[in-house]
LUMBABA-819562 format. One record per residue (C-alpha): residue in one letter; x negated, y negated, z. Coordinates in steps of 0.1 Angstrom, whole numbers, plus 5000, padded with zeros to 4 digits. Layout:
N
pt type = A | X = X | Y = Y | Z = Z
...
! end
This chain:
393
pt type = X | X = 7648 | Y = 6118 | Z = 4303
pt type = X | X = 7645 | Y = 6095 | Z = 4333
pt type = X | X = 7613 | Y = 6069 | Z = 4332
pt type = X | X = 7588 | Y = 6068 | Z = 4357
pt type = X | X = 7605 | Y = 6045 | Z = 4377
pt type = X | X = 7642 | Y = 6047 | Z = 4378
pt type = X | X = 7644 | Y = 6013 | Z = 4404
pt type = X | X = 7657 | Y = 5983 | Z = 4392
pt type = X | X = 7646 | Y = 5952 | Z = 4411
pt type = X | X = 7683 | Y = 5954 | Z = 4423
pt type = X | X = 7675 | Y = 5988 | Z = 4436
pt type = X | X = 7642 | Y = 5972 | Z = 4454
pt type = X | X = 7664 | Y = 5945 | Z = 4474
pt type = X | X = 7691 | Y = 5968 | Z = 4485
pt type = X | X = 7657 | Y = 5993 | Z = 4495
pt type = X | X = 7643 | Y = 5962 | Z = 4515
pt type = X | X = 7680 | Y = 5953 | Z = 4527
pt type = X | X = 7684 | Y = 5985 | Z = 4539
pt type = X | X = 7651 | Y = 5995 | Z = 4551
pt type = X | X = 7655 | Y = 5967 | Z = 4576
pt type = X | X = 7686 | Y = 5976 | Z = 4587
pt type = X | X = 7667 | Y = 6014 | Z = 4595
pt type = X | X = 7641 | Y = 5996 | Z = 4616
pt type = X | X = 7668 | Y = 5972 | Z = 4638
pt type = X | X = 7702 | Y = 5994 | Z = 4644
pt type = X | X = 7686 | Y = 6030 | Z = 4639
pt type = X | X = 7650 | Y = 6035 | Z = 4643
pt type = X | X = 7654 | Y = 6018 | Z = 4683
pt type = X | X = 7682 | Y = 6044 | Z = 4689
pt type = X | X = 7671 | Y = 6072 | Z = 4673
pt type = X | X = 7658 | Y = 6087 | Z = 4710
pt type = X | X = 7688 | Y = 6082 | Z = 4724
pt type = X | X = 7713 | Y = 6097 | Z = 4697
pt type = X | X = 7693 | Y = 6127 | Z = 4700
pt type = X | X = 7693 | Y = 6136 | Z = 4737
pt type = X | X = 7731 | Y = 6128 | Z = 4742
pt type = X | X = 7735 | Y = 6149 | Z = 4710
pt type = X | X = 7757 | Y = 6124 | Z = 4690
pt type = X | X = 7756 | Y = 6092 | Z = 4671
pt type = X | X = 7781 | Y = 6063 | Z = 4679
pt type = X | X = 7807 | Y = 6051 | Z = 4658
pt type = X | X = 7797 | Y = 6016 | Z = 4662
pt type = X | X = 7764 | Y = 6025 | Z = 4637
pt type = X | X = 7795 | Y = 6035 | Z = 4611
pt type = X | X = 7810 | Y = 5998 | Z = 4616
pt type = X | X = 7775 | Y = 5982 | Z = 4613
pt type = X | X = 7770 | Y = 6000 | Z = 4578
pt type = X | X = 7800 | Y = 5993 | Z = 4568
pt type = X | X = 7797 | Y = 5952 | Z = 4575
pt type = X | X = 7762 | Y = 5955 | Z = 4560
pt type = X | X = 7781 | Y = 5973 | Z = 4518
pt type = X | X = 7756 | Y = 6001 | Z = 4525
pt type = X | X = 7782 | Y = 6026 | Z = 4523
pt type = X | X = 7798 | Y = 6009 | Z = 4491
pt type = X | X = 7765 | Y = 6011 | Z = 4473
pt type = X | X = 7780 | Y = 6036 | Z = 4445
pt type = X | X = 7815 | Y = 6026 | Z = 4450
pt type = X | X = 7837 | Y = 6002 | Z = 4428
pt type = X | X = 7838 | Y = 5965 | Z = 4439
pt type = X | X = 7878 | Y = 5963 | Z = 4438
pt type = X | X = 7875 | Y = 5987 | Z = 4478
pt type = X | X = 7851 | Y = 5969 | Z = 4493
pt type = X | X = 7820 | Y = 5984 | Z = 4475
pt type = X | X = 7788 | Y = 5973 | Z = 4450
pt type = X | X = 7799 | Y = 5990 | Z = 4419
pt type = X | X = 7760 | Y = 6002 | Z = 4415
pt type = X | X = 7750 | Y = 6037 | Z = 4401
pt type = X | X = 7737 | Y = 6067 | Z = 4419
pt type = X | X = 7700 | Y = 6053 | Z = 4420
pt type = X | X = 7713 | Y = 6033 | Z = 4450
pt type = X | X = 7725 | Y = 6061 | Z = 4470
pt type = X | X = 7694 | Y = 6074 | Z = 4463
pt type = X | X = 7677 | Y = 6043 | Z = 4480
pt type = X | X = 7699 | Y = 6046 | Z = 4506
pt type = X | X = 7690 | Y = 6083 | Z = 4515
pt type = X | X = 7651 | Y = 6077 | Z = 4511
pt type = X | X = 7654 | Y = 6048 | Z = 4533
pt type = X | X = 7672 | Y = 6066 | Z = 4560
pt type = X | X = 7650 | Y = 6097 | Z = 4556
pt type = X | X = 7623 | Y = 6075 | Z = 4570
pt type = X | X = 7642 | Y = 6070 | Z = 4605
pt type = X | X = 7640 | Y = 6113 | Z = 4612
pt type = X | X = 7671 | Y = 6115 | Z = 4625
pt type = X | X = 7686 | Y = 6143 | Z = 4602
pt type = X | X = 7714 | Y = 6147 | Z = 4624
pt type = X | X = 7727 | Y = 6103 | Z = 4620
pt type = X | X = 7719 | Y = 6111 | Z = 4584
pt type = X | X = 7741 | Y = 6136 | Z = 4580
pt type = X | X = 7771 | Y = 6123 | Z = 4598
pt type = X | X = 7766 | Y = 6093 | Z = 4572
pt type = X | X = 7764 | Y = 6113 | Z = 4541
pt type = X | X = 7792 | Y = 6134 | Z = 4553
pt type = X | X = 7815 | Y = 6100 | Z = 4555
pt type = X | X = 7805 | Y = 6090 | Z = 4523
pt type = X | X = 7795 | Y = 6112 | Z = 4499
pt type = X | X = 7816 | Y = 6145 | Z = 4508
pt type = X | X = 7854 | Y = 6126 | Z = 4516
pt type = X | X = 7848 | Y = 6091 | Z = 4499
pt type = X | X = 7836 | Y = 6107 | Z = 4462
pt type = X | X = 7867 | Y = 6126 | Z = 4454
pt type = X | X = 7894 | Y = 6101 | Z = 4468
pt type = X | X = 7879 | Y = 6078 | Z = 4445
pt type = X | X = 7884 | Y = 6104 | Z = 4417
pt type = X | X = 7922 | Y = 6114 | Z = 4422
pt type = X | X = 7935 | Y = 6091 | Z = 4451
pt type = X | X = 7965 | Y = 6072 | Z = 4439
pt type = X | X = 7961 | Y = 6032 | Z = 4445
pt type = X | X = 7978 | Y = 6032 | Z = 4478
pt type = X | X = 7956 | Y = 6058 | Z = 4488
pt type = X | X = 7924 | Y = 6044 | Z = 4477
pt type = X | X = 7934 | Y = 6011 | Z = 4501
pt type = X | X = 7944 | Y = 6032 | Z = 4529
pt type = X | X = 7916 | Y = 6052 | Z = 4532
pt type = X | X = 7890 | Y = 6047 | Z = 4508
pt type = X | X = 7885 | Y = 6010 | Z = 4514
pt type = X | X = 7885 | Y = 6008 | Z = 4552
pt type = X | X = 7861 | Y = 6040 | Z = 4550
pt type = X | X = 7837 | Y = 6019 | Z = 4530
pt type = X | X = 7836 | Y = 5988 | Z = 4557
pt type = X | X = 7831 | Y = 6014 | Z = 4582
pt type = X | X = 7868 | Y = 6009 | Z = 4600
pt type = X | X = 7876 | Y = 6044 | Z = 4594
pt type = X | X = 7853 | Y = 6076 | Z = 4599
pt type = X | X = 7861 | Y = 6100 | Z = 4575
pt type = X | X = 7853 | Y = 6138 | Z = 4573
pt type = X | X = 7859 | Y = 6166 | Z = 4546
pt type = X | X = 7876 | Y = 6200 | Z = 4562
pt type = X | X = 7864 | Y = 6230 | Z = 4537
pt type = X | X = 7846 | Y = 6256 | Z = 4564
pt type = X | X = 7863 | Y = 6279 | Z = 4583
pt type = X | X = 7856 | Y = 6304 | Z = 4609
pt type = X | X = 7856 | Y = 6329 | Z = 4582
pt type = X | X = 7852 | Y = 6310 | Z = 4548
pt type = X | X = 7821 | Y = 6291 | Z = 4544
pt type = X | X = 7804 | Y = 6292 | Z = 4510
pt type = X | X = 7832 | Y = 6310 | Z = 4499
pt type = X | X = 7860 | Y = 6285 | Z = 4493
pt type = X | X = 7885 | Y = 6310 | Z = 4482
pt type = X | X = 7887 | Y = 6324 | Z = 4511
pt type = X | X = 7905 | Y = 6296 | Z = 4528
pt type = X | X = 7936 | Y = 6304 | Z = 4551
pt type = X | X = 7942 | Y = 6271 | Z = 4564
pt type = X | X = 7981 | Y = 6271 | Z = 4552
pt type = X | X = 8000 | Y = 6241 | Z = 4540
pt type = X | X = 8036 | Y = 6252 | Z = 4541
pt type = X | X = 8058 | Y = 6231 | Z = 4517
pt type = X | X = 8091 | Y = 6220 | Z = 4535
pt type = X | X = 8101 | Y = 6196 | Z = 4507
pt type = X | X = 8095 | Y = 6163 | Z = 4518
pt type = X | X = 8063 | Y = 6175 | Z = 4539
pt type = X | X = 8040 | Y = 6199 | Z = 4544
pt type = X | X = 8035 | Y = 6219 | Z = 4577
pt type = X | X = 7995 | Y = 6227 | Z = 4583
pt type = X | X = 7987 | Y = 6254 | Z = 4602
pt type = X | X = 7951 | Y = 6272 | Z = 4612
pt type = X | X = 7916 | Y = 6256 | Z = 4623
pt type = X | X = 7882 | Y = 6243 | Z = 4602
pt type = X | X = 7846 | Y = 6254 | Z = 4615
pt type = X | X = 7809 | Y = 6233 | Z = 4614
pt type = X | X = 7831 | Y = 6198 | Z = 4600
pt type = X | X = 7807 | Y = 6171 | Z = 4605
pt type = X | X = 7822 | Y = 6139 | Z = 4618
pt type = X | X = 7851 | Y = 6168 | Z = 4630
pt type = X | X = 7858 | Y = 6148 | Z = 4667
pt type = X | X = 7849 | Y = 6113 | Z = 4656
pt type = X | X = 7869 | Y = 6112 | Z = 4620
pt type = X | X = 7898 | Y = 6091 | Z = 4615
pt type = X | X = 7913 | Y = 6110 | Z = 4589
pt type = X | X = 7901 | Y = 6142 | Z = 4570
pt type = X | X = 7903 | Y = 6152 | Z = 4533
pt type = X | X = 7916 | Y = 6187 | Z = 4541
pt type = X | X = 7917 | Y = 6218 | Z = 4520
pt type = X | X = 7948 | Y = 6240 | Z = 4525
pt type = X | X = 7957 | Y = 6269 | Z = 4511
pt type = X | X = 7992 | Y = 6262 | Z = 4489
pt type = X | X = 7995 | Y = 6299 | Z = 4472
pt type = X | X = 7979 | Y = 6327 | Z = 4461
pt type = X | X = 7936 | Y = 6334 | Z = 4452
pt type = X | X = 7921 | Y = 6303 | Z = 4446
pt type = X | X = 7956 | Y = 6282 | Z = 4446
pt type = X | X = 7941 | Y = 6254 | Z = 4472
pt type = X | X = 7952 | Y = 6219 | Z = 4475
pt type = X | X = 7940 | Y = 6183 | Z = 4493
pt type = X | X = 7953 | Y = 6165 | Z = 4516
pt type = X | X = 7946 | Y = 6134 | Z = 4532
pt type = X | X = 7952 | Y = 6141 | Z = 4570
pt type = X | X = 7950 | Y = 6115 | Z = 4599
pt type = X | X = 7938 | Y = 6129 | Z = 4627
pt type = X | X = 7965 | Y = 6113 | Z = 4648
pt type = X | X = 7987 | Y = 6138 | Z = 4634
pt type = X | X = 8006 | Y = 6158 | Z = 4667
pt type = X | X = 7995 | Y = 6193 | Z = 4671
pt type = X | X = 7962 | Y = 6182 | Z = 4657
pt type = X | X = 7930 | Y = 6190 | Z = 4683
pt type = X | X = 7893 | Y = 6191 | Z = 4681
pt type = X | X = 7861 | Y = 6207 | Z = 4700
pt type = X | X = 7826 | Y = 6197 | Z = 4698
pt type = X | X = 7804 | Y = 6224 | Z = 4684
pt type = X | X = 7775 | Y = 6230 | Z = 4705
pt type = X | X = 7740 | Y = 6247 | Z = 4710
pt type = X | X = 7730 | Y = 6238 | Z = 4671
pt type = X | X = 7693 | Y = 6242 | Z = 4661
pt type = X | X = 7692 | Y = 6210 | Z = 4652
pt type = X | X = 7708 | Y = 6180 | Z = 4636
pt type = X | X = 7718 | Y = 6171 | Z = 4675
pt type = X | X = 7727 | Y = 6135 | Z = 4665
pt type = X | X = 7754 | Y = 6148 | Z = 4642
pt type = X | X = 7788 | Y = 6156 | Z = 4653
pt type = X | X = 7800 | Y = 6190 | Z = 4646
pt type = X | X = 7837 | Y = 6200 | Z = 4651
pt type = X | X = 7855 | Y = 6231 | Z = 4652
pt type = X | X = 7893 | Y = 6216 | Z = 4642
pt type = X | X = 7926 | Y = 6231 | Z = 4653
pt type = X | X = 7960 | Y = 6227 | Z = 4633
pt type = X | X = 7992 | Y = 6239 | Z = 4650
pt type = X | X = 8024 | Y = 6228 | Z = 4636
pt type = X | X = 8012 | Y = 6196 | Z = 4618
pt type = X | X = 8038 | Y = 6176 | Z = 4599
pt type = X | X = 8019 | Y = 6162 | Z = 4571
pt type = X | X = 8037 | Y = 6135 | Z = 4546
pt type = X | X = 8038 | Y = 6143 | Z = 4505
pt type = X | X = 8023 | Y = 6114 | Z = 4501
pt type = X | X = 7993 | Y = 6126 | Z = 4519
pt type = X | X = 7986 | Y = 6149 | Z = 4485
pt type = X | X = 7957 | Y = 6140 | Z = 4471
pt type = X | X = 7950 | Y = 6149 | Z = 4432
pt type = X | X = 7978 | Y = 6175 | Z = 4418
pt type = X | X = 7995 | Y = 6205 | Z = 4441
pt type = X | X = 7972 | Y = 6235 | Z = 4436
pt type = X | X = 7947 | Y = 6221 | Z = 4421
pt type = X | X = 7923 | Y = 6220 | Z = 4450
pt type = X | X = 7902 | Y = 6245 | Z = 4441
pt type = X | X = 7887 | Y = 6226 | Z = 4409
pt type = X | X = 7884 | Y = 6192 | Z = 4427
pt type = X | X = 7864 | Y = 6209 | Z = 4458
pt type = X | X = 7837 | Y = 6225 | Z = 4428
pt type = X | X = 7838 | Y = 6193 | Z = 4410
pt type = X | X = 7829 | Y = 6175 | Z = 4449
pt type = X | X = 7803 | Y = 6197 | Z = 4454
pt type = X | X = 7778 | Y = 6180 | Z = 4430
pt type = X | X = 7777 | Y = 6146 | Z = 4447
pt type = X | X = 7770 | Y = 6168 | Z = 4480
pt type = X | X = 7744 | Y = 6184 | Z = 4466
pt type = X | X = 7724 | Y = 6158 | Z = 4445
pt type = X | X = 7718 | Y = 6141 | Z = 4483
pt type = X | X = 7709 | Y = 6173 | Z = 4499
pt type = X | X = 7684 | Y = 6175 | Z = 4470
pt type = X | X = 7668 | Y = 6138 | Z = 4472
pt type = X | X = 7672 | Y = 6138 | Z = 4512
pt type = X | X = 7653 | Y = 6174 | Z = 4512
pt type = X | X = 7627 | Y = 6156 | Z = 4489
pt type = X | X = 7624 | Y = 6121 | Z = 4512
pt type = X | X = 7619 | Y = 6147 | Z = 4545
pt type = X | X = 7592 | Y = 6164 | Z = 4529
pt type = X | X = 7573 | Y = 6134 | Z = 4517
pt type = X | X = 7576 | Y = 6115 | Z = 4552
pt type = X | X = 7558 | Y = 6153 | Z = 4568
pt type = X | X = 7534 | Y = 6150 | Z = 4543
pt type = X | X = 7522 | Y = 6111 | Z = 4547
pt type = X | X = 7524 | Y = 6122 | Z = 4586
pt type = X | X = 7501 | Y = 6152 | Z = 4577
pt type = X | X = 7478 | Y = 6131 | Z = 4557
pt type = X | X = 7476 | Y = 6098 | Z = 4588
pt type = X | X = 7471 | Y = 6125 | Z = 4612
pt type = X | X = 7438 | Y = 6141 | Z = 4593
pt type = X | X = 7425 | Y = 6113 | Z = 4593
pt type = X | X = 7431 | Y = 6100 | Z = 4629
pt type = X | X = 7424 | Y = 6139 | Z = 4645
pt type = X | X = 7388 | Y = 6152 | Z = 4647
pt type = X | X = 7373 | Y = 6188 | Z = 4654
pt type = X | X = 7342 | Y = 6203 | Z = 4655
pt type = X | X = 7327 | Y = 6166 | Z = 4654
pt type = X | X = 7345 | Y = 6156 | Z = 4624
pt type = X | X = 7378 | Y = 6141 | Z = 4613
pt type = X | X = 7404 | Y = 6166 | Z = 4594
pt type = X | X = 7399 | Y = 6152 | Z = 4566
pt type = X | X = 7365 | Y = 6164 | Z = 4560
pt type = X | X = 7381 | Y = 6203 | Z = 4563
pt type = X | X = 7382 | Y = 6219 | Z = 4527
pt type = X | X = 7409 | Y = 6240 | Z = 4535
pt type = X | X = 7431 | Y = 6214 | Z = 4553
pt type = X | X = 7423 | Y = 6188 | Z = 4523
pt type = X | X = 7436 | Y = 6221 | Z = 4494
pt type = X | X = 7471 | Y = 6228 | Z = 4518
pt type = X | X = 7479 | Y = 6186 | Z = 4514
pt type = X | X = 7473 | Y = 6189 | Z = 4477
pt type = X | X = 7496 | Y = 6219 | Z = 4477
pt type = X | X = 7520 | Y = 6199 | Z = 4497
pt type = X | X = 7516 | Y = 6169 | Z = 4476
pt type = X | X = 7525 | Y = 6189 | Z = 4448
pt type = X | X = 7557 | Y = 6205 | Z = 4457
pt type = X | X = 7567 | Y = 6172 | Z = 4468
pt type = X | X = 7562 | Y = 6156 | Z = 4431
pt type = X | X = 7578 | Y = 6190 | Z = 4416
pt type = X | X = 7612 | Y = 6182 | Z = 4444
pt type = X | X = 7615 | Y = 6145 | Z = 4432
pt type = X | X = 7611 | Y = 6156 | Z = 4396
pt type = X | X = 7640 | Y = 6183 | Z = 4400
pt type = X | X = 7663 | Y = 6154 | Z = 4424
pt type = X | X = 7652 | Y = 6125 | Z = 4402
pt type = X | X = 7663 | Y = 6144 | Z = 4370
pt type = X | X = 7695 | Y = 6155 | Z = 4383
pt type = X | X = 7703 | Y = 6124 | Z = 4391
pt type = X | X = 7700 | Y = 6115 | Z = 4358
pt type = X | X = 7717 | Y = 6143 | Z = 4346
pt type = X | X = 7744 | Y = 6134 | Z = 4367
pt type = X | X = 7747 | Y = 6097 | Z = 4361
pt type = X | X = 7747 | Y = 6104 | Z = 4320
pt type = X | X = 7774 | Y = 6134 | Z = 4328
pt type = X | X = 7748 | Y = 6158 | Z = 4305
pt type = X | X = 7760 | Y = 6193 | Z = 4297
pt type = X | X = 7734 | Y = 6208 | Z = 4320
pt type = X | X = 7739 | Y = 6188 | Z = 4353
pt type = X | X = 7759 | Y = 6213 | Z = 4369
pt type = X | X = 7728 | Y = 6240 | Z = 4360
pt type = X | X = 7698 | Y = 6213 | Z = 4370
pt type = X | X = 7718 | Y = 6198 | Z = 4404
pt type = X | X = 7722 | Y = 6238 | Z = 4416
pt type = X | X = 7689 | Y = 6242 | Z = 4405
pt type = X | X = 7675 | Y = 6208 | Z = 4425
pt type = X | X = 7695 | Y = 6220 | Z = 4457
pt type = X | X = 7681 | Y = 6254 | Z = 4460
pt type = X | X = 7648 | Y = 6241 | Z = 4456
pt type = X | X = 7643 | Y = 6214 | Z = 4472
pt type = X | X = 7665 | Y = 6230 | Z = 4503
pt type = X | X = 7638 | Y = 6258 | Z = 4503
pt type = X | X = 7608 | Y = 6239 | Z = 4496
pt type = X | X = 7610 | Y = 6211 | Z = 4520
pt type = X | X = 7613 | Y = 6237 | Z = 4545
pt type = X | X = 7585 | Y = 6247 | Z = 4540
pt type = X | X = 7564 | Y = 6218 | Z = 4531
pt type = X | X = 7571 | Y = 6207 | Z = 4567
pt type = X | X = 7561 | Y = 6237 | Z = 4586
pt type = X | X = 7527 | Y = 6235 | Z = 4568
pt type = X | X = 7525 | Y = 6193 | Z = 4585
pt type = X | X = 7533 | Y = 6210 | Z = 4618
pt type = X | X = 7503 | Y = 6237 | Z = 4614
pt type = X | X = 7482 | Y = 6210 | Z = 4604
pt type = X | X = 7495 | Y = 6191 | Z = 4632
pt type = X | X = 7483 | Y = 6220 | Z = 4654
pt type = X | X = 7498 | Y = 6222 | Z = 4691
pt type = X | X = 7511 | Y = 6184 | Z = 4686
pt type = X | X = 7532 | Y = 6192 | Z = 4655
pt type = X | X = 7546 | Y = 6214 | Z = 4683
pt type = X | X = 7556 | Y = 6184 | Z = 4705
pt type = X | X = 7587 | Y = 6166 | Z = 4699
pt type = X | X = 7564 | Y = 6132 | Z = 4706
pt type = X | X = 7549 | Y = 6138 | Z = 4666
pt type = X | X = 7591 | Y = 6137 | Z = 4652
pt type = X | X = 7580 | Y = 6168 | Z = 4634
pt type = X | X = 7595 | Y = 6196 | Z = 4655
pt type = X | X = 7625 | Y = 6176 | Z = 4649
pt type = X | X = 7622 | Y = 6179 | Z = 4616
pt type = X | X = 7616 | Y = 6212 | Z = 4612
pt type = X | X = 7651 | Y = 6218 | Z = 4631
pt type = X | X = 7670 | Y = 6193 | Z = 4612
pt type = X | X = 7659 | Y = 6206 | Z = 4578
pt type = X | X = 7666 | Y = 6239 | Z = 4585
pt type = X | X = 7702 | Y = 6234 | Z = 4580
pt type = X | X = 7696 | Y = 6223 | Z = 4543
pt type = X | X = 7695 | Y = 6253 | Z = 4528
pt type = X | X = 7727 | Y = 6264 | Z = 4542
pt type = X | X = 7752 | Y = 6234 | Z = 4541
pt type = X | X = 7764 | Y = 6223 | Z = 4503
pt type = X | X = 7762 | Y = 6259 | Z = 4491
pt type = X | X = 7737 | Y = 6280 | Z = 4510
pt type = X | X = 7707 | Y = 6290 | Z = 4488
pt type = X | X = 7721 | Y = 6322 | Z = 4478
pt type = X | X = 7752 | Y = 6304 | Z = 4461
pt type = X | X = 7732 | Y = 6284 | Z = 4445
pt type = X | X = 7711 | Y = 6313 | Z = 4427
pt type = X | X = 7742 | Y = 6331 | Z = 4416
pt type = X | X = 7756 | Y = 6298 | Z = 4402
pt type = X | X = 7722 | Y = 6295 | Z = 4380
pt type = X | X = 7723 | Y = 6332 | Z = 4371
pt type = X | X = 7753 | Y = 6328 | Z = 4357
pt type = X | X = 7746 | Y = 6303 | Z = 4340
pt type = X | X = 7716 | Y = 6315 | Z = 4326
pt type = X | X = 7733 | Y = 6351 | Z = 4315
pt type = X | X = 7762 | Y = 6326 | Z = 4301
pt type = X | X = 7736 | Y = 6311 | Z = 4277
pt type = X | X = 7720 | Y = 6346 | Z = 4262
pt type = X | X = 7755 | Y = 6355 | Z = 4256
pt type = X | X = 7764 | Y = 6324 | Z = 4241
pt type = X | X = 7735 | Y = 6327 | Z = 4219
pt type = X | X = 7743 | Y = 6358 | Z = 4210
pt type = X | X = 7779 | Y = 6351 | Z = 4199
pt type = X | X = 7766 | Y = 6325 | Z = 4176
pt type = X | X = 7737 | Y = 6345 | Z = 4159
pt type = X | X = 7767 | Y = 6369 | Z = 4154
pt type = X | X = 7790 | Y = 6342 | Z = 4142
pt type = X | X = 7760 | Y = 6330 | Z = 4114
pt type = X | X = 7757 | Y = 6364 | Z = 4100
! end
């Protein structure tokens, strides 16, 4: 069970730390991110200086060797900004590449890449999506052809965040048959490597999307990351980092519409009155403020989960991503109705969003994943049950 109050007072400095770093280097840009419809890498190199991308990471690469609860800070500070699209290009350097070279990455390759990554010298990017595999991993055809003392990579990624502005790439390539997948650390500097900007999103416009193109790409064995073949488990494993973000950032967006929602009823008048004084506008923000305490609950706890490696994180992270993702959806659409024709401005932030969250319940495992993963589950545990009623006699 997590207390009340998970923050240390360590977690409260890096949360002023940080949140002051939100309202110099990101808040003052966030305009112009968004209309030229990408972030700059010189925001990567300022986090970097600053440790706030090392806040989970150990001390011996360049990081604080805190627990989750600080990446949790991080994301809830940087919620604030509304920039979905800067977030995301952050999260993607850190906690989708970063997590699992940490895990399996030899010692040379944790100062290669892993270090520089966390001073923000290198951007990094993780290459799973394809034009025809999204959710489902095993059907990857990006090919790694084993030459023996290299690989050859050939075929193209889809929707990879940080795709044109990474460095290098943690790359999934298909090394034999079904789900026979393998890593590998890829520099982009590789010949025969290319890389388009994907356009005309939703939203998340800040946020660099790439489609990525491998033709004939001579890739080192030392660029293996983890075991040959053994991809498949380290993506699944990956996922749960991904997805406990996506579940306290869905939670942070939600809470930001809803203090908007609440400043804005109080502000607005109609009929010769504020808001505020409307019954039915007053029972849609409890509703709000409700679903927002029931998506911290579910992110807080698998958090918790996650940091004390409990049997049931997998179960309560998929089932904090699916609702939170969902939920936060839809907690901001009922700010913008309250906002009325305003909310429908972009000058209120909450058009924006509206688009930025949208992606949520797609990305990490769209919803649907996430249901079957918790069905599963669930059917797992009345059959396990079963088998030990069975087994008593």
């Amino acid at each position: 069970m997590i207390s009340t109050n998970p923050f240390t007072e360590e977690h409260e400095l890096l949360r002023q730390s940080f949140r002051q770093f939100v309202e110099t280097e990101i808040t003052p840009n966030v305009q112009r991110w968004e209309e030229n419809k990408i972030c700059e890498a010189e925001v990567f190199r300022k986090m970097g200086e600053q440790g706030f991308f090392g806040v989970s990471f150990p001390e011996e690469y360049g990081g604080s060797g805190m627990d989750m609860w600080s990446a949790v800070v991080i994301s809830e500070e940087l919620s604030k900004a509304n920039i979905g699209g800067l977030a995301m290009s952050l999260y993607a350097h850190t906690y989708l590449p970063l997590p699992v070279i940490n895990a399996i990455g030899t010692e040379e390759q944790k100062l290669k890449y892993l270090a520089p990554a966390l001073k923000g010298e290198k951007i990094a990017a993780l290459g799973i999506t394809e034009p025809g595999a999204g959710s489902d991993v095993g059907g990857i055809t990006t090919v790694a052809e084993d030459k023996g003392d290299h690989f050859v990579v050939n075929g193209s990624k889809m929707f990879i965040t940080n795709g044109t502005m990474a460095d290098f790439i943690v790359l999934a390539v298909r090394t034999g048959e079904g789900h026979t997948l393998s890593l590998l650390l890829f520099d982009t500097s590789t010949p025969g490597f290319s890389a388009n900007a994907v356009h005309n999103k939703l939203g998340m416009h800040s946020s660099d999307t790439g489609q990525l193109y491998f033709e004939n790409c001579i890739v080192p064995k030392s660029a293996l990351l983890g075991e040959k073949d053994f991809g498949f488990y380290y993506i699944m494993s990956n996922f749960q980092e991904e997805r406990l973000i996506a579940a306290v950032t869905g939670t942070a967006a939600a809470d930001n519409a809803l203090q908007k929602a609440k400043r804005y009823m109080h502000e607005r008048e109609a009929f010769g009155r504020p808001l505020a004084k409307f019954q039915v506008l007053r029972h849609k923000i409890a509703k709000m403020a409700i679903h927002v305490e029931a998506c911290r609950s579910l992110a807080y706890r698998a958090v918790a989960e996650y940091i004390e490696k409990g049997p049931g994180a997998y179960k309560i992270i998929s089932i904090a991503k699916a609702y939170v993702c969902e939920e936060s959806f839809n907690i901001i659409n009922e700010a913008l109705q309250i906002h009325g024709g305003w909310g429908y401005m972009e000058d209120f932030g909450l058009a924006r969003s509206l688009r930025d969250i949208r992606l949520m319940t797609v990305g990490a495992g769209t919803t649907e994943i996430m249901h079957e993963i918790i069905s599963k589950i669930e059917m797992d545990e009345v059959k396990h049950d079963k088998q030990l009623i069975k087994a008593r006699g």
